[in-house]
MOPAC internal coordinates of N, CA, C and O (Angstrom, degrees):
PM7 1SCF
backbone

  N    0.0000 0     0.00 0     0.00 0    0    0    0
  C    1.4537 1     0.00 0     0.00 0    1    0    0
  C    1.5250 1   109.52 1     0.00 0    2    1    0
  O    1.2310 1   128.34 1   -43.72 1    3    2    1
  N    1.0165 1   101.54 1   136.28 1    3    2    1
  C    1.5723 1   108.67 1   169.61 1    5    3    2
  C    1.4169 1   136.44 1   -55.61 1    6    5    3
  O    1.2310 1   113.76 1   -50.97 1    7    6    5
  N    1.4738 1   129.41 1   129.03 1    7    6    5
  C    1.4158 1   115.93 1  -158.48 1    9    7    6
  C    1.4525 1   102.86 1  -123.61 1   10    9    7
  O    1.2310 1   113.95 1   179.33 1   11   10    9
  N    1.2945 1   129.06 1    -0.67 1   11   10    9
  C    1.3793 1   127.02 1   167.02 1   13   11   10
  C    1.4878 1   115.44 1   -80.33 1   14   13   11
  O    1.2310 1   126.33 1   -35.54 1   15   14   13
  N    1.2308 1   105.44 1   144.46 1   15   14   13
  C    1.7930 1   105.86 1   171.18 1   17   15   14
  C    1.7483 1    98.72 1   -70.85 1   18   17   15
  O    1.2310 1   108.64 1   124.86 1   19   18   17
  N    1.0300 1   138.85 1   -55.14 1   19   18   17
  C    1.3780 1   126.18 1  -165.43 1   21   19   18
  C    2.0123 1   103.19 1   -49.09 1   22   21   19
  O    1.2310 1   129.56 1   120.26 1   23   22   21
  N    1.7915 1    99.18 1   -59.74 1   23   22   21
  C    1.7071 1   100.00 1   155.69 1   25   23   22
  C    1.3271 1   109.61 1    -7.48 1   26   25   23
  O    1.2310 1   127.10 1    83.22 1   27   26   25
  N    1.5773 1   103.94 1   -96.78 1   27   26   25
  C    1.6999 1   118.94 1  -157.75 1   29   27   26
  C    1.5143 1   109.90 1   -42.90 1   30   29   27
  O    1.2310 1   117.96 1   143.58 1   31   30   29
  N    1.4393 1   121.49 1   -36.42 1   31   30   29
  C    1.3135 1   127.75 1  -153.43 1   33   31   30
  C    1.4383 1   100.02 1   -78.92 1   34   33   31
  O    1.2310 1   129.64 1   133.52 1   35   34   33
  N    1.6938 1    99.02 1   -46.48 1   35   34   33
  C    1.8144 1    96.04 1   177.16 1   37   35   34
  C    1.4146 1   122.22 1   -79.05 1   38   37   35
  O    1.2310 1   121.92 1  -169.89 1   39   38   37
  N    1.4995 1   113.93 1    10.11 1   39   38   37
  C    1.5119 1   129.29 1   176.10 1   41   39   38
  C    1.7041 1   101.43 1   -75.69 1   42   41   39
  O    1.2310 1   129.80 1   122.65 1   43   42   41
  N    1.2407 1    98.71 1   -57.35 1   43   42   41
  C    1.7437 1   115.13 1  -170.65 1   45   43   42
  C    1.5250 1    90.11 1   -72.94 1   46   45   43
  O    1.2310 1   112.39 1   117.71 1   47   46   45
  N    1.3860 1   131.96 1   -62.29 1   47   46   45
  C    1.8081 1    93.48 1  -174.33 1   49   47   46
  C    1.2502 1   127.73 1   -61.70 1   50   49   47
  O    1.2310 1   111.75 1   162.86 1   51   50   49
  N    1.0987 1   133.15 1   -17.14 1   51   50   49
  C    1.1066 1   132.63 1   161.13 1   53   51   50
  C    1.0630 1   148.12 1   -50.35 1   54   53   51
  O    1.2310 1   124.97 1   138.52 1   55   54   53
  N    1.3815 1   108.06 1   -41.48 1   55   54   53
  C    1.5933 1   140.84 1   144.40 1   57   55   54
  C    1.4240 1   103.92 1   -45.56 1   58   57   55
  O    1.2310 1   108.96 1   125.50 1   59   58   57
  N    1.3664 1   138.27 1   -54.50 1   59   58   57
  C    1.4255 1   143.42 1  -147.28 1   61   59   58
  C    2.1766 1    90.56 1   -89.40 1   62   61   59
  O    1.2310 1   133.86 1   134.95 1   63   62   61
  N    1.3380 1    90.82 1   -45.05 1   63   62   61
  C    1.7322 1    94.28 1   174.59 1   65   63   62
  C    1.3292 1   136.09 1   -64.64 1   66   65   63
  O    1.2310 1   125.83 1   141.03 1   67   66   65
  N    1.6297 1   106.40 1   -38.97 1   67   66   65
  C    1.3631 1   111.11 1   129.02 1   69   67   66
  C    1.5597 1   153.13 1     0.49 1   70   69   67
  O    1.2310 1   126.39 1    82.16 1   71   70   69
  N    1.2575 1   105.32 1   -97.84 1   71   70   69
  C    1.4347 1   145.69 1  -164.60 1   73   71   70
  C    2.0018 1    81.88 1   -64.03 1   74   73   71
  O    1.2310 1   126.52 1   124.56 1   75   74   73
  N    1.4895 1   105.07 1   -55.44 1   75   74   73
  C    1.4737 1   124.54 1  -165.22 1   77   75   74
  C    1.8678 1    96.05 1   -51.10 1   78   77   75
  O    1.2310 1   121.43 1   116.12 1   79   78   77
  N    1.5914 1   114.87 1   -63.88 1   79   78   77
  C    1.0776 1   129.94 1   176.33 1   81   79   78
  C    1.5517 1   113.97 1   -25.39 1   82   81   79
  O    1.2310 1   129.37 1   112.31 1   83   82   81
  N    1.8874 1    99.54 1   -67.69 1   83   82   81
  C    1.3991 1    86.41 1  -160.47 1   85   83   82
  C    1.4592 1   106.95 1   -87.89 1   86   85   83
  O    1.2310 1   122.19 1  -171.32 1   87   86   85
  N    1.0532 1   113.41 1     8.68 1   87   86   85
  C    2.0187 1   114.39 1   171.72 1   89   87   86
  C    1.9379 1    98.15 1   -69.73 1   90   89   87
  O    1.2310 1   132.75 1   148.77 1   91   90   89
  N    1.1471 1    92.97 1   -31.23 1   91   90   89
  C    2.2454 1    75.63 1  -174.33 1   93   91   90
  C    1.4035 1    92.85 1  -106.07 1   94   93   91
  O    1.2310 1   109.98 1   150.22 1   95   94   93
  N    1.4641 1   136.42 1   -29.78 1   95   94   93
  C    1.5076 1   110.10 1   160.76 1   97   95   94
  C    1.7153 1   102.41 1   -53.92 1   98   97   95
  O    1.2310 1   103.07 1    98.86 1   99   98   97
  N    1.1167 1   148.69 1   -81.14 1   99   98   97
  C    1.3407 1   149.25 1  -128.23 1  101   99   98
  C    1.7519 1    87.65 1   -59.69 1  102  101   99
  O    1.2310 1   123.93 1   135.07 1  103  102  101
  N    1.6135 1   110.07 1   -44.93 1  103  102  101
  C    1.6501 1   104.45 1  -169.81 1  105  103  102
  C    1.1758 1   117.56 1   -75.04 1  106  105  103
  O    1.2310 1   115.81 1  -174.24 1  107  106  105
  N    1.3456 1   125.56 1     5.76 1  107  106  105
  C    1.4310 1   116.01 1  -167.12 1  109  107  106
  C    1.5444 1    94.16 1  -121.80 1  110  109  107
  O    1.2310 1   118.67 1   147.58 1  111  110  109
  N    1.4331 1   120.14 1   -32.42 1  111  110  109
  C    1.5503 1   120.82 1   165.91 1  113  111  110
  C    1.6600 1   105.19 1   -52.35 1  114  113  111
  O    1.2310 1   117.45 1   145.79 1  115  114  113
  N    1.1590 1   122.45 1   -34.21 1  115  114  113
  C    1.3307 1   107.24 1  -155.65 1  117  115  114
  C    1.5853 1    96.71 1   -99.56 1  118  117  115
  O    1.2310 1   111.94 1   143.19 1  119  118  117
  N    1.3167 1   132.80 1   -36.81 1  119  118  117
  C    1.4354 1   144.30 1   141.00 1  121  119  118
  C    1.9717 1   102.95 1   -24.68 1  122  121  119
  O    1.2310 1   123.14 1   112.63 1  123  122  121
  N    0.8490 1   111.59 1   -67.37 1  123  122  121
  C    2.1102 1   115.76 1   164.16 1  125  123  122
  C    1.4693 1    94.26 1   -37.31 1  126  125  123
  O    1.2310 1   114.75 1    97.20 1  127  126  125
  N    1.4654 1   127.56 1   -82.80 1  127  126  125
  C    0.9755 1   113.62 1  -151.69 1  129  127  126
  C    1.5690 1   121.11 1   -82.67 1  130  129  127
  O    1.2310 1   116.02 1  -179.75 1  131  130  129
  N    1.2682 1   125.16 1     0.25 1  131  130  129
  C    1.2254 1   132.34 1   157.62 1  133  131  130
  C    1.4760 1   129.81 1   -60.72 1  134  133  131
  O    1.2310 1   128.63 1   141.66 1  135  134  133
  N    1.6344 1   100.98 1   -38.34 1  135  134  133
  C    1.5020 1   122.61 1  -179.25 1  137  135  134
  C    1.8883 1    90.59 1   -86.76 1  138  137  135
  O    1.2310 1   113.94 1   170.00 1  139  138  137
  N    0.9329 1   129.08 1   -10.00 1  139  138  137
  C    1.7074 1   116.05 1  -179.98 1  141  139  138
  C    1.7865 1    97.92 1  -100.07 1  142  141  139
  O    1.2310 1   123.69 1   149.83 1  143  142  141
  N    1.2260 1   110.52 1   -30.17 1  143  142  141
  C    1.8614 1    92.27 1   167.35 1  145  143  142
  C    1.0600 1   129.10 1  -117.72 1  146  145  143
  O    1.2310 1   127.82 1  -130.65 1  147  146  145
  N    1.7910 1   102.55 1    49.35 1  147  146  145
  C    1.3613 1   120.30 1   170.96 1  149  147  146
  C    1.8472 1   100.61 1   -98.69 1  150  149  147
  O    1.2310 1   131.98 1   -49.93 1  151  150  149
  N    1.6106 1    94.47 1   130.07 1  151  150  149
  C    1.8381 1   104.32 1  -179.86 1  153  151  150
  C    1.5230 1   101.01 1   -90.68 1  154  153  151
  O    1.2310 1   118.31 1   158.04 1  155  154  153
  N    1.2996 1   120.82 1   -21.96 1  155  154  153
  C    1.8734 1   120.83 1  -161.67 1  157  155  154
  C    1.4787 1    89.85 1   -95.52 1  158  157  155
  O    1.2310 1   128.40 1   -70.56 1  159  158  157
  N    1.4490 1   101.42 1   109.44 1  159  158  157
  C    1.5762 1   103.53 1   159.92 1  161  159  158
  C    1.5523 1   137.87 1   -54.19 1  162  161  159
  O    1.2310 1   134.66 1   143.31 1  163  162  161
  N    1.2884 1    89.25 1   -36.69 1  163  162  161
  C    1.7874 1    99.98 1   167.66 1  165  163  162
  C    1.7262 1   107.60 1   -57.88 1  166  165  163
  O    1.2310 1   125.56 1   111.79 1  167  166  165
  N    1.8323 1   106.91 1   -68.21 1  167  166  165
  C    1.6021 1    82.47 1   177.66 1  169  167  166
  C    1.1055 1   122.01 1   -65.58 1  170  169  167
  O    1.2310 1   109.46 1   155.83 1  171  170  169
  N    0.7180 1   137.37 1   -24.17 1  171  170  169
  C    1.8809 1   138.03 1   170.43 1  173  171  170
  C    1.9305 1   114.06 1   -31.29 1  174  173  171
  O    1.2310 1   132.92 1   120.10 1  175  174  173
  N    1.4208 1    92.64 1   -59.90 1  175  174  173
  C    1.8335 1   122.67 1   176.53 1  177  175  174
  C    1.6469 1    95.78 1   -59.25 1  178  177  175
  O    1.2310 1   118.83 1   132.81 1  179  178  177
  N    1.3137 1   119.84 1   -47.19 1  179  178  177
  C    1.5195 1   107.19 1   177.23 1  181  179  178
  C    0.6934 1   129.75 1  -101.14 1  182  181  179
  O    1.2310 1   111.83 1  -167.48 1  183  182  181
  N    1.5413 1   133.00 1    12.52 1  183  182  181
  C    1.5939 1   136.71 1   112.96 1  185  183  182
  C    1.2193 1   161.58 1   -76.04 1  186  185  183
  O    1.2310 1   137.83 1  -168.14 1  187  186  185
  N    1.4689 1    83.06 1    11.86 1  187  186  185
  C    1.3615 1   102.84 1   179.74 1  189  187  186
  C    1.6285 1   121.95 1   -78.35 1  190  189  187
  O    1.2310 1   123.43 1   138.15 1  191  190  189
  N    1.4417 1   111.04 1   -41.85 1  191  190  189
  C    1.3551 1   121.69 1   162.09 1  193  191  190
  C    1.5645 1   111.81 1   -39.84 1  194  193  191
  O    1.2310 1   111.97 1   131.96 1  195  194  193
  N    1.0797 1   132.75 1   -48.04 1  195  194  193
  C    1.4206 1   134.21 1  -141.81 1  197  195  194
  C    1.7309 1    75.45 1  -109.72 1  198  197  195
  O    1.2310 1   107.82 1  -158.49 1  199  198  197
  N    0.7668 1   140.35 1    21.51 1  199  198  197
  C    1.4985 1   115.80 1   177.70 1  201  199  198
  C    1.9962 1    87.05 1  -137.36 1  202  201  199
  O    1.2310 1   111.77 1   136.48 1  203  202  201
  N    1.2527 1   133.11 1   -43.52 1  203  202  201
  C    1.3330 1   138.89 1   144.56 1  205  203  202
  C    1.4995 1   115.69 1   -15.78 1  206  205  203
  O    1.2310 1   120.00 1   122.91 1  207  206  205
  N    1.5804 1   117.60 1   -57.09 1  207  206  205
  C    0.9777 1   125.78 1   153.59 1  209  207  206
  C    1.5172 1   144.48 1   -20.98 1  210  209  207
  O    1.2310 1   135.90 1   121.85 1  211  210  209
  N    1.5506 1    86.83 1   -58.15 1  211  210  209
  C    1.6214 1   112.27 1  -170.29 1  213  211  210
  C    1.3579 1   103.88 1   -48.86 1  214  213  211
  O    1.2310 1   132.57 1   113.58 1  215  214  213
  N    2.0835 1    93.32 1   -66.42 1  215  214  213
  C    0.9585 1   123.94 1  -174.03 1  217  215  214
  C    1.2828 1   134.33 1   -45.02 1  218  217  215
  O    1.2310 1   117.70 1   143.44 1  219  218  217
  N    1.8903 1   121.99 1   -36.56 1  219  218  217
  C    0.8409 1   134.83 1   141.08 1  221  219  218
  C    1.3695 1   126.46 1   -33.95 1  222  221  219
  O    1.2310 1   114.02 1   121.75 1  223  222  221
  N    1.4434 1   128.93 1   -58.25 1  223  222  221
  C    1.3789 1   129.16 1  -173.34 1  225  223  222
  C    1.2733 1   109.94 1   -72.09 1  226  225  223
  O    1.2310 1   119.75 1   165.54 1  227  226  225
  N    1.4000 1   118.09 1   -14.46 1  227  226  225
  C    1.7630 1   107.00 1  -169.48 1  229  227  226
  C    1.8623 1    87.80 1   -87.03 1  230  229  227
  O    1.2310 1   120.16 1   123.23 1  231  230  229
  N    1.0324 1   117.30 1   -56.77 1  231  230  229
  C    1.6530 1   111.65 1   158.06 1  233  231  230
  C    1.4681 1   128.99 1   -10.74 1  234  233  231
  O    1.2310 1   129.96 1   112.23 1  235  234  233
  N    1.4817 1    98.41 1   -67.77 1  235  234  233
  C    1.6091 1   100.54 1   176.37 1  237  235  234
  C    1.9621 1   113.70 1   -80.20 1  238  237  235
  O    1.2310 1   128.10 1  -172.45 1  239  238  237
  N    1.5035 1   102.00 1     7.55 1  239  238  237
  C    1.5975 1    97.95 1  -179.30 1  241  239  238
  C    1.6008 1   100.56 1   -96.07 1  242  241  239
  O    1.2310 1   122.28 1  -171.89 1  243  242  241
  N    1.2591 1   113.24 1     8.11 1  243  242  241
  C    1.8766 1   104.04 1  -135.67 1  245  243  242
  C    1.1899 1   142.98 1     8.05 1  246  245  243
  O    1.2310 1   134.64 1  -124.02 1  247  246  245
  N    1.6364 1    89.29 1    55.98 1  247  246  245
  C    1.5459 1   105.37 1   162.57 1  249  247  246
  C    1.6934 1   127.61 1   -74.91 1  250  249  247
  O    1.2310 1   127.88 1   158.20 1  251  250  249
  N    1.4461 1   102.44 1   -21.80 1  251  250  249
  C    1.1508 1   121.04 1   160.31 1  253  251  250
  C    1.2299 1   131.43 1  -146.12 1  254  253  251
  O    1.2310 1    98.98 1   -11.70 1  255  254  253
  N    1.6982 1   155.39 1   168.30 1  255  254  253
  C    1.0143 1   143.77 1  -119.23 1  257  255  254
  C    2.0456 1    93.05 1  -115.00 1  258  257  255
  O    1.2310 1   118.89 1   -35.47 1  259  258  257
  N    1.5266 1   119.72 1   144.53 1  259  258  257
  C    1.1660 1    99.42 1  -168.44 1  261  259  258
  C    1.8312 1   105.06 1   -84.89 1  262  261  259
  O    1.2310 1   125.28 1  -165.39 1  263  262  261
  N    1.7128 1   107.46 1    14.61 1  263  262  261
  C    1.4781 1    85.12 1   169.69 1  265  263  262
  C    1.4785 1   110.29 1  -108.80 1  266  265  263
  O    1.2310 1   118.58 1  -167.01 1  267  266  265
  N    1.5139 1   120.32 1    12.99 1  267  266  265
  C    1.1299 1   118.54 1   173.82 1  269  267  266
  C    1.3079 1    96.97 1   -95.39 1  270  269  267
  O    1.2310 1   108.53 1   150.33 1  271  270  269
  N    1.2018 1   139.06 1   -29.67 1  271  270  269
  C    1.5968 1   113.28 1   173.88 1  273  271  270
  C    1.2209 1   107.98 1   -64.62 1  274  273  271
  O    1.2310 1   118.63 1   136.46 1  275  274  273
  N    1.3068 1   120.21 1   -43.54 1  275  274  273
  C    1.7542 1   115.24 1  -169.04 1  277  275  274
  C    1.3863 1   111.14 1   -47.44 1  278  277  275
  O    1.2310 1   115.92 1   144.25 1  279  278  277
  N    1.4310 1   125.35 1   -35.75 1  279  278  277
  C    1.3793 1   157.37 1  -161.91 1  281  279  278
  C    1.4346 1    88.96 1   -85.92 1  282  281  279
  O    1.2310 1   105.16 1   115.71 1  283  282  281
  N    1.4475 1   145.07 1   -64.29 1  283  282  281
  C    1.1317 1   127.67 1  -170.38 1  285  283  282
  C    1.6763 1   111.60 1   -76.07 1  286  285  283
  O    1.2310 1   118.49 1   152.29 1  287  286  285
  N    1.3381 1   120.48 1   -27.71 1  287  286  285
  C    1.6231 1   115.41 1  -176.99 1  289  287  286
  C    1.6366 1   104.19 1   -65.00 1  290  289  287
  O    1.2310 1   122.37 1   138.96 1  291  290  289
  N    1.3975 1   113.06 1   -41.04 1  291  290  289
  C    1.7652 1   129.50 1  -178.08 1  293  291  290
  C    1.5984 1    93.20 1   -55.87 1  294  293  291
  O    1.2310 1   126.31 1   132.49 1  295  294  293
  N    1.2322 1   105.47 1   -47.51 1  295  294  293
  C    1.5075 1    87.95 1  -169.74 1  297  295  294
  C    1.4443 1   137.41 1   -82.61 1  298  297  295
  O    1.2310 1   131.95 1   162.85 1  299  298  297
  N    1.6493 1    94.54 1   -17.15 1  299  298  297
  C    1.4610 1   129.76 1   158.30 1  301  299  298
  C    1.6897 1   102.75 1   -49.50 1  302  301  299
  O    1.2310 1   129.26 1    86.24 1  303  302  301
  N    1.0040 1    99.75 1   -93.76 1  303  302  301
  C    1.8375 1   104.81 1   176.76 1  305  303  302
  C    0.8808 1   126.13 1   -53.04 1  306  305  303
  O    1.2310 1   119.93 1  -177.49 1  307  306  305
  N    1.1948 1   117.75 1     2.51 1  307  306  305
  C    1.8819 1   114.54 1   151.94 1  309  307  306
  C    1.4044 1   110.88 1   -83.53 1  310  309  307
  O    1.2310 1   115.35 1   137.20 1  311  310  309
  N    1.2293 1   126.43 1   -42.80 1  311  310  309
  C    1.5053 1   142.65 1  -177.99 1  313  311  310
  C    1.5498 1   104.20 1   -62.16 1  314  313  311
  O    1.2310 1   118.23 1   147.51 1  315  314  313
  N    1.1877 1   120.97 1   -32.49 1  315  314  313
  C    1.9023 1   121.94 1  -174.14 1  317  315  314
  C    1.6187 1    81.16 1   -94.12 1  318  317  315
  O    1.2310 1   106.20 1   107.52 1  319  318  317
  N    1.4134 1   143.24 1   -72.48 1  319  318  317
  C    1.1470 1   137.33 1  -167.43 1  321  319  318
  C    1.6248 1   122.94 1   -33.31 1  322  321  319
  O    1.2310 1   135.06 1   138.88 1  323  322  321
  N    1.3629 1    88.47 1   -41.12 1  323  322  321
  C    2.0033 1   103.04 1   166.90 1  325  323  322
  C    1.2283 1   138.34 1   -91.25 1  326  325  323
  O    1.2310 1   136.47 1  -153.29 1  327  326  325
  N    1.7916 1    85.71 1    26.71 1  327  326  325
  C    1.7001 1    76.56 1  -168.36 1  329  327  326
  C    1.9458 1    84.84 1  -117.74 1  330  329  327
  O    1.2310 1   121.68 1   -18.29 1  331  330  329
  N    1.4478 1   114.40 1   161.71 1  331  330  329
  C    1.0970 1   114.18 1   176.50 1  333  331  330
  C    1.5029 1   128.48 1  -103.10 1  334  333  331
  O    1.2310 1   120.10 1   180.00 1  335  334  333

């Protein structure tokens, strides 16, 4: 265990960065999979932005890699593109 105060302090943000992390990964995975078992193309198209979004910011947090978002928006807009 850590015995410096600078230690402890960067123990607890970390924890706080964490916890923070996987709350907008968990919301934006589940935002993904909402927009993948959508049949109405229209709502699909007007959720797609707000879920583009997500995806974007977990990108710029590097919470995830920026070619796996590119990879998930591509795959997003193929899925609204195919739907009728």
């Amino acid at each position: 265990m850590a015995n410096h105060k600078s230690a402890l302090k960067r123990i607890r943000q970390n924890e706080v960065k964490r916890t923070r992390n996987r709350y907008y990964h968990k919301s934006a995975r589940t935002a993904i999979k909402n927009l993948r078992t959508e049949t109405d193309k229209s709502a699909a198209e007007a959720q797609f932005p707000k879920v583009s979004s997500q995806i974007d910011k977990l990108a710029k947090r590097n919470i995830i890699h920026k070619n796996k978002a590119s990879n998930l928006k591509s795959k997003l807009a193929k899925h609204i593109a195919g739907l009728a």
